[in-house]
C-alpha positions as CSV (number, residue, x, y, z in Angstrom):
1,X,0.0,0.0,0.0
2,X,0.7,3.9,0.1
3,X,3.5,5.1,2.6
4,X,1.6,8.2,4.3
5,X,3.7,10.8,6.4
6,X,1.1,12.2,9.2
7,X,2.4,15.7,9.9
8,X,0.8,16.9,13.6
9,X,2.2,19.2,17.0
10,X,-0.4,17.2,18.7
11,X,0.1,13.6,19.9
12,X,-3.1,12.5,19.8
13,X,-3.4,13.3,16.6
14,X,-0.9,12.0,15.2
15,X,-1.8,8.3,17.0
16,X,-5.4,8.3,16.0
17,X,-4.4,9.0,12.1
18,X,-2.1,6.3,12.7
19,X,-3.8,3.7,13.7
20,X,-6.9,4.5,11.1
21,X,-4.3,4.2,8.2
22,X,-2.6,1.4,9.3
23,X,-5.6,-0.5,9.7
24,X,-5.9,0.4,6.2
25,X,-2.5,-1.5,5.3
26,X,-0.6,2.0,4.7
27,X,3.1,2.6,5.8
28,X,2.5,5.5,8.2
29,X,5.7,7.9,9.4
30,X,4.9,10.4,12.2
31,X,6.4,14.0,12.2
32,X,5.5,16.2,15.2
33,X,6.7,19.3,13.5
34,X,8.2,21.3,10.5
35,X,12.0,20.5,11.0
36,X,10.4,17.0,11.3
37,X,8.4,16.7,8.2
38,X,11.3,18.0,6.0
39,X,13.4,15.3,7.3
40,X,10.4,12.7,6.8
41,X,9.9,13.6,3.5
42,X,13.4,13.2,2.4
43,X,13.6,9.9,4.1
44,X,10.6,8.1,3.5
45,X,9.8,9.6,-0.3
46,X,5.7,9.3,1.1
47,X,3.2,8.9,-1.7
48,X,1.3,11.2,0.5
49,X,1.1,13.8,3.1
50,X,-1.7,15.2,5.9
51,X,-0.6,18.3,6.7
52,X,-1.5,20.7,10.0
53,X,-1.4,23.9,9.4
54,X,-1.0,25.0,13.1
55,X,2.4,24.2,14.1
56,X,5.2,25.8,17.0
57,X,7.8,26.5,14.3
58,X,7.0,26.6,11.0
59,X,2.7,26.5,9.9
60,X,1.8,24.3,7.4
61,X,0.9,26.8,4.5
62,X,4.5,28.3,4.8
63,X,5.9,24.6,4.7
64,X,3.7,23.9,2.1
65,X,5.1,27.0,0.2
66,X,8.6,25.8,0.5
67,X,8.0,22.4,-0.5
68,X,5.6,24.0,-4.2
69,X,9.2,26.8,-4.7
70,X,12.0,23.8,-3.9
71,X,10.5,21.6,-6.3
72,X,9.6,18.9,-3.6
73,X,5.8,19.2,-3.9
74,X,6.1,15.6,-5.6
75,X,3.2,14.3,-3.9
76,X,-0.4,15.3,-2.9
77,X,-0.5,17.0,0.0
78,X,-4.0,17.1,2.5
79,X,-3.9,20.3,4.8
80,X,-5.5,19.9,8.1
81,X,-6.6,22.6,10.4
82,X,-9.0,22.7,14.0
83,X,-8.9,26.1,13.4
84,X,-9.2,26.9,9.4
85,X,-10.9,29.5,7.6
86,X,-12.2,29.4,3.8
87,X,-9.1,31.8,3.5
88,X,-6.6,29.2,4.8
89,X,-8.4,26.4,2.5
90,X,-8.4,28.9,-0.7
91,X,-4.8,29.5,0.0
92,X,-3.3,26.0,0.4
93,X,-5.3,24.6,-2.6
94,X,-3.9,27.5,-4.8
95,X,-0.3,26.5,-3.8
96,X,-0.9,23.1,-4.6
97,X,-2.9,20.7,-1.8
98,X,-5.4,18.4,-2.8
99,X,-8.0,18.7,0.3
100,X,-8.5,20.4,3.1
101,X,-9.7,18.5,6.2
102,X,-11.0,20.5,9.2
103,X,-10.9,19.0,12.9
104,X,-12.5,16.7,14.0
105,X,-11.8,14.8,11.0
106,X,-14.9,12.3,10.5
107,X,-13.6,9.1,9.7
108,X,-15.8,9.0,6.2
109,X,-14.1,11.9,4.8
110,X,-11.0,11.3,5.8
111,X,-10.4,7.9,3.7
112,X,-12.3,9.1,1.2
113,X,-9.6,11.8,0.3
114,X,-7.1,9.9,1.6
115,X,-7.7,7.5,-1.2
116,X,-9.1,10.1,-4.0
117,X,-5.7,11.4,-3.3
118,X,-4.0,8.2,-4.1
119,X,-5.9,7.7,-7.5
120,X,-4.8,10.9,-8.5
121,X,-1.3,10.8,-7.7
122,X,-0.9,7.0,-9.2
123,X,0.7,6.3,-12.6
124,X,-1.4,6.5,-15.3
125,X,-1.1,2.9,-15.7
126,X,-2.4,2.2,-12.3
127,X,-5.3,4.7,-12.3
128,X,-9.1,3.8,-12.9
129,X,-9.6,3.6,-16.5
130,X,-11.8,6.8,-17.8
131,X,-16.0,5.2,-18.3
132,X,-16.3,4.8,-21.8
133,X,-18.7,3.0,-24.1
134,X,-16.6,0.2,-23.7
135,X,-18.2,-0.8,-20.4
136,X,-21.6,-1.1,-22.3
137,X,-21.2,-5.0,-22.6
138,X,-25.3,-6.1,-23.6
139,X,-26.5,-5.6,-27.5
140,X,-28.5,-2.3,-28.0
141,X,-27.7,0.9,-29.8
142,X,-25.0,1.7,-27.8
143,X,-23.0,-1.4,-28.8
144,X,-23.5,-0.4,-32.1
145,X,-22.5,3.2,-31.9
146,X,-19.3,1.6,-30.2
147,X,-18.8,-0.5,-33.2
148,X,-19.6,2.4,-35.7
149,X,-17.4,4.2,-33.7
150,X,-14.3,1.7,-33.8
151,X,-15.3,1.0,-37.7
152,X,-14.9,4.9,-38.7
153,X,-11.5,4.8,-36.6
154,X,-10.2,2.4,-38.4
155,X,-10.1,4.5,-41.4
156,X,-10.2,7.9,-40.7
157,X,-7.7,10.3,-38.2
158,X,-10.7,12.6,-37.6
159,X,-14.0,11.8,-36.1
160,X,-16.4,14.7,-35.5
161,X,-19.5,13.8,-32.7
162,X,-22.5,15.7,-33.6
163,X,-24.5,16.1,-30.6
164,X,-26.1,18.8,-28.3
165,X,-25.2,20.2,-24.9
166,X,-24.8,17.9,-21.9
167,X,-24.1,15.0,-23.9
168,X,-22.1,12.2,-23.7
169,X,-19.4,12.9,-26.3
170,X,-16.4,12.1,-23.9
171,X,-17.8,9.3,-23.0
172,X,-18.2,8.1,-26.5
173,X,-15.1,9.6,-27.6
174,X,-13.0,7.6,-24.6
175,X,-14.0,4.3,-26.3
176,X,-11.3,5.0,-28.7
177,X,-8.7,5.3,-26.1
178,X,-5.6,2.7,-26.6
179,X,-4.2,1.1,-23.9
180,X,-0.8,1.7,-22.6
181,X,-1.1,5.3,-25.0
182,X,-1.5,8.8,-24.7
183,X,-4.4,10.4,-24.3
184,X,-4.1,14.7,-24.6
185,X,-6.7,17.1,-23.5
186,X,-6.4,19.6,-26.5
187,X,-8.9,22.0,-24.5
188,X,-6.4,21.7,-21.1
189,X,-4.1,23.8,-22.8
190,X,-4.1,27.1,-22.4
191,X,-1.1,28.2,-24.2
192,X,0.4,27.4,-27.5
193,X,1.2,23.5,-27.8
194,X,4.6,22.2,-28.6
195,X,6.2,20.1,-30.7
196,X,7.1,17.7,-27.9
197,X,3.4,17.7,-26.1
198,X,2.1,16.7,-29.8
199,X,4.8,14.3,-29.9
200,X,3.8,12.5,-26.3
201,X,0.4,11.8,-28.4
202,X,2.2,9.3,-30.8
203,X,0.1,6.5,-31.4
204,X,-2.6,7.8,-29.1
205,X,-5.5,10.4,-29.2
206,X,-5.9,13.8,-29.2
207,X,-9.4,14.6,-27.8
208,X,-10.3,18.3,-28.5
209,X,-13.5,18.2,-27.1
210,X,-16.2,21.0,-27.4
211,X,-15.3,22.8,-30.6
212,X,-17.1,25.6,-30.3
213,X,-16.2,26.4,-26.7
214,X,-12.5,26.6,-27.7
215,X,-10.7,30.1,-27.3
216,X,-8.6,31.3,-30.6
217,X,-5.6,30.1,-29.0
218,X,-6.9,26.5,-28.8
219,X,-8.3,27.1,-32.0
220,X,-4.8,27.4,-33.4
221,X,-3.6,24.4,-31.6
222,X,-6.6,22.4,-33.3
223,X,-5.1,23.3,-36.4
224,X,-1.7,22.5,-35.4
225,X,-2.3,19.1,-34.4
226,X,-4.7,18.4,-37.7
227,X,-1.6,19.0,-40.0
228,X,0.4,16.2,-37.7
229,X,-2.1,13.6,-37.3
230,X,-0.1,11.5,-40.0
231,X,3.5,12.2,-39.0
232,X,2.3,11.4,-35.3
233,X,0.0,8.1,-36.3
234,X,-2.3,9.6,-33.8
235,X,-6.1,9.9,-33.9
236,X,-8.4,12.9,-33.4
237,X,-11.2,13.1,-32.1
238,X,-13.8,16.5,-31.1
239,X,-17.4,17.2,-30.8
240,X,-19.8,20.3,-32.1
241,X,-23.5,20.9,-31.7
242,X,-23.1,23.7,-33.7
243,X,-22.7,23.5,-37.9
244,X,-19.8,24.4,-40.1
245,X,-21.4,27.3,-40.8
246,X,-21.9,29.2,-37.5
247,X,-18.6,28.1,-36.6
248,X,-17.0,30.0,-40.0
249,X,-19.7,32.9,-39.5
250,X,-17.9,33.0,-35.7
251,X,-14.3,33.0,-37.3
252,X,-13.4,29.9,-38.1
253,X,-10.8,29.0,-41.0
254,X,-12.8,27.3,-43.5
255,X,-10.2,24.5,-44.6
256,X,-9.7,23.4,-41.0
257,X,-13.6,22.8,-40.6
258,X,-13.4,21.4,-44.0
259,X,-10.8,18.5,-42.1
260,X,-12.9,18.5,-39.1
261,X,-16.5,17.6,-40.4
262,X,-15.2,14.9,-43.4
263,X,-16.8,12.3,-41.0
264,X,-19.4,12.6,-38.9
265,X,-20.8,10.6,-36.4
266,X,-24.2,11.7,-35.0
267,X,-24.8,11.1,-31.2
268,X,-28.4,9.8,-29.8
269,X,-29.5,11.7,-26.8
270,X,-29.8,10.1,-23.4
271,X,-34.1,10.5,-23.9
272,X,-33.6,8.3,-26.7
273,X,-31.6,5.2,-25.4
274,X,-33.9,5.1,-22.4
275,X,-33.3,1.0,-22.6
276,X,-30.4,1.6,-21.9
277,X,-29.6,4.3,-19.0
278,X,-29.5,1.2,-16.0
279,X,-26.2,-0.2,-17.8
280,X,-25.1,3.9,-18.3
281,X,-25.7,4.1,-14.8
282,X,-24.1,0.9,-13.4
283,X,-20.8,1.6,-15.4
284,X,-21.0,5.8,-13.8
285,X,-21.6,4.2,-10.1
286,X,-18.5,1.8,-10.8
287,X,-15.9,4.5,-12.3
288,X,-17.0,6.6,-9.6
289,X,-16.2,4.2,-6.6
290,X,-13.2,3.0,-8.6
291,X,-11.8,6.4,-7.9
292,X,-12.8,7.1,-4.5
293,X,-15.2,10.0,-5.6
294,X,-18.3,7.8,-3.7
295,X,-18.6,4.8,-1.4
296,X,-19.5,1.2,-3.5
297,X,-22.8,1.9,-4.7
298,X,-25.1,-1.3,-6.7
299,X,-28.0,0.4,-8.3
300,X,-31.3,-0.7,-7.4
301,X,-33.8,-2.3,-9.6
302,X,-36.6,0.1,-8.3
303,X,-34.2,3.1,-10.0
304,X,-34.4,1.5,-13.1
305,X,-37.6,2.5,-14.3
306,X,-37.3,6.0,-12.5
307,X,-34.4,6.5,-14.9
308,X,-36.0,5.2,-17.8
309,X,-38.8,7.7,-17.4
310,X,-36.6,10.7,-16.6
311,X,-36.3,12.7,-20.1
312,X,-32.9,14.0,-18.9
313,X,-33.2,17.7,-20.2
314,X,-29.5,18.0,-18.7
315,X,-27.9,14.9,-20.6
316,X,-25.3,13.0,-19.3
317,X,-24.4,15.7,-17.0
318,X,-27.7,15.4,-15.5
319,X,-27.2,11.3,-15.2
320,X,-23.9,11.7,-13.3
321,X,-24.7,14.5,-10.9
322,X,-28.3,12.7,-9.9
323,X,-25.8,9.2,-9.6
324,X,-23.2,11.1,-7.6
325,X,-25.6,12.9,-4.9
326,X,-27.7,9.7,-3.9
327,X,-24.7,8.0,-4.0
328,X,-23.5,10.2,-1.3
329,X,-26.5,10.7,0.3
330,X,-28.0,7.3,0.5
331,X,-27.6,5.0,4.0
332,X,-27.9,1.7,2.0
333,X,-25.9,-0.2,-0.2
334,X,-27.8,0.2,-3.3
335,X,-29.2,3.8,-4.9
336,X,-32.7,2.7,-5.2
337,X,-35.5,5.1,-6.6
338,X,-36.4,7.0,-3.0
339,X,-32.8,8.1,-3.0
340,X,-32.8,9.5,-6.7
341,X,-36.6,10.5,-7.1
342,X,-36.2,13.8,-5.8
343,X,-33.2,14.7,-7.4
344,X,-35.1,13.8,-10.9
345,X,-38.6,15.2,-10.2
346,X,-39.1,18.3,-12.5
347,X,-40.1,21.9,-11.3
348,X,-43.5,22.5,-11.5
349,X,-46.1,19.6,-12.7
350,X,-45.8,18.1,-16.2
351,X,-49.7,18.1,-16.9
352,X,-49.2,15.9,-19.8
353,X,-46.1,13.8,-19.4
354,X,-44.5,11.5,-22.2
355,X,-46.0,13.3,-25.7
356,X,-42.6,13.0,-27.2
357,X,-42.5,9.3,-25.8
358,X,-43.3,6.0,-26.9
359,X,-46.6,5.1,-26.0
360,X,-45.5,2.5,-23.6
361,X,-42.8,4.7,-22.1
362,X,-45.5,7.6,-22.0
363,X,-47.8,5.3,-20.3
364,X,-45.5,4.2,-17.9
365,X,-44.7,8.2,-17.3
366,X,-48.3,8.6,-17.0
367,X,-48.9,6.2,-14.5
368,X,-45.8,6.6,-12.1
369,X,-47.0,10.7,-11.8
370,X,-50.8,9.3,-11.1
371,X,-49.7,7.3,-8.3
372,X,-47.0,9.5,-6.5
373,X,-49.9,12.4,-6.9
374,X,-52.4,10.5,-4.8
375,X,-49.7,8.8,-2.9
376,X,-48.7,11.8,-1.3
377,X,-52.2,13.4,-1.4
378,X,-53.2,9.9,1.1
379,X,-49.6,10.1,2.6
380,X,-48.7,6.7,1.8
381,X,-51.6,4.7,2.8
382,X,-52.0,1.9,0.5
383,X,-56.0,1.0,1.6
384,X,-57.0,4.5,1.0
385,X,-55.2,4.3,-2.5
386,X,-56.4,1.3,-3.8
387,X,-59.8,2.8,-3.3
388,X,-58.5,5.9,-5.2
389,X,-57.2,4.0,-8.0
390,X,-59.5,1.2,-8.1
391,X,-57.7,-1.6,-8.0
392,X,-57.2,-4.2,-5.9
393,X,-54.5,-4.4,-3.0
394,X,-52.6,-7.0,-4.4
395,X,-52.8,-5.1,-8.2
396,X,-52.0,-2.0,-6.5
397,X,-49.1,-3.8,-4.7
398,X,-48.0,-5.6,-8.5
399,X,-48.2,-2.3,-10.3
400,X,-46.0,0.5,-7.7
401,X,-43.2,-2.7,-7.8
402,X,-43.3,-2.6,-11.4
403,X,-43.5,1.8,-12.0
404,X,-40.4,1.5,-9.1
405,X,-42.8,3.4,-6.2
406,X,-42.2,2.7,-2.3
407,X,-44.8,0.8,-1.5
408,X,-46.7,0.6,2.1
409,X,-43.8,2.5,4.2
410,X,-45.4,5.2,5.5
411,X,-48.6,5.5,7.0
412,X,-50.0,2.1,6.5
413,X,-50.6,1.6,10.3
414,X,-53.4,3.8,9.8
415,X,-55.7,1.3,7.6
């Protein structure tokens, strides 16, 4: 496991974090002060470091600040503080530490970013691979836009993904990763590319991203890269919602969109592969506990029709940020519907759900807003509700199982 150097004035401290992390099967090295830390940090080369900033002879920011100027901020660093301010926090992340953990630490939080911190500072090769389309194993549509994918890779350098805000472009565009190669963030860099930051691409992808969020300086760096792709036997890859035409009418060079949109891929929207948002969702909830962002998380099957239904007017953005805060929130070991129902529930009520639906699915839509309606208008009691409805107890019972609705845990005592 890691080695960890625990940098605290206080004993206590400094014992407690100890034993938690060594529990954990991490090398731990103690350093009740400044002088001590330095002399840690040379000796034990630690993958990681909790920091205090409250210290008798040197603080932790100023430490921190000699480690970032010496060149010997090699490894994440997690400030700690009893006494910290939002100033203190804003401070020490800008110099370079990960996290800030105020005292008491809760147990929780801190192995959560003592391991995100981990992931992050792991070789490539080590880290959680990026969710991609890949991780969509069962037959459907995104299978085959995997394999159209792969297909229009295997002859052509550019791919362009035409699809709208919030999508899931990266996603898509990650299934063409390579293994053991590069993979450069054209939109991460804010100045002019090199020669030698194109070259570290050989053989892998260059993912631009957004083209129409790019600034002109990235806009040049497109272009720079395009005229390489052959030299570097690299593949590019970018996205657009918008058409060539806005883009040139905006200031773009016409030959380089020219390059850009020879082959096109269009994207579905997440509203239209409703089939298949559970296996979206199980392969977010994995990535995301892979790297330590939430605890191990199954989905339930009661979410599944929930997020069938949902008509996701915020994409895949939506998808992950619903996933990410009932995974969080949640006291069970599965995300099941209660836990993501009112993250998804729309503002105001959808008088006629579903008209851009299938019939089945707008059915289905139809039916799940009927029965949470009178379920909270007779607060959950399942006599007064199948007398509402009409049907009988064991239908009624039959039918909120199947639409993914809590059924009889609230007020049933009262029949």
């Amino acid at each position: 496991m890691a080695r960890i150097l625990v940098v605290d004035d206080e004993m206590g401290i400094r014992e407690l974090l100890s034993e938690i992390l060594r529990d954990e099967g991490h090398d731990v090295t103690l350093a009740e002060n400044a002088a001590a830390a330095r002399s840690a940090r040379l000796a034990a080369r630690p993958d990681l470091v909790l920091l205090d900033i409250w210290m008798p002879d040197t603080d932790g920011i100023t430490l921190l600040k000699e480690w970032a100027s010496g060149g010997q901020l090699t490894m994440p660093v997690i400030m700690m503080s009893g006494h910290g301010t939002i100033d203190s926090a804003v401070e020490a992340t800008r110099i370079g530490a990960l996290d800030f953990l105020e005292k008491p630490i809760a147990l929780a939080k801190l192995l959560s970013s003592v391991k995100r911190a981990l992931i992050r500072s792991a070789p490539a090769e080590q880290r959680p691979a990026a969710p991609s389309l890949a991780g969509i194993t069962r037959g459907g549509p995104l299978r085959d836009l995997r394999r159209r994918l792969e297909q229009m890779a295997s002859r052509s350098r550019i791919i362009m993904l035409r699809c709208g805000p919030s999508s899931f472009a990266e996603l898509a565009a990650r299934t063409l990763a390579v293994p053991g190669r590069r993979w450069i963030e054209l939109a991460g860099i804010p100045g002019a590319i090199t020669q030698e930051q194109l070259d570290a691409a050989r053989g892998g992808v260059i993912h631009a991203g957004d083209i129409g969020a790019l600034s002109r300086m990235q806009q040049k760096n497109l272009a720079f890269a395009v005229d390489r792709l052959e030299r570097l036997d690299a593949k590019l890859i970018a996205s657009c919602a918008q058409a060539p035409a806005e883009l040139q009418a905006a200031g773009w060079d016409e030959a380089v969109l020219s390059r850009l949109f020879d082959v096109v891929l269009p994207l579905p929207t997440l509203a239209e592969l409703r089939d298949e948002i559970g296996d979206l969702a199980d392969d977010v909830l994995k990535h995301m506990a892979d790297a330590g962002e939430i605890p191990l998380r199954a989905l339930a099957e009661s979410a599944r029709p929930l997020l069938r239904q949902h008509p996701w007017p915020g994409g895949y953005g939506e998808l992950v940020s619903a996933l990410r805060s009932a995974a969080l929130a949640t006291l069970d070991d599965d995300v099941d519907a209660s836990a993501l129902r009112a993250l998804l529930r729309p503002a105001g009520n959808a008088a006629l759900p579903g008209l851009n639906q299938p019939l089945r699915d707008a059915r289905e839509a139809f039916e799940r807003l009927y029965f949470e309606h009178h379920m909270e208008r007779e607060g959950g009691n399942m006599t007064r509700l199948a007398e509402r409805s009409g049907l009988e107890r064991t239908h009624l019972y039959r039918k909120l199982k199947q639409l993914g609705l809590p059924v009889g845990r609230r007020t049933e005592h009262q029949d």
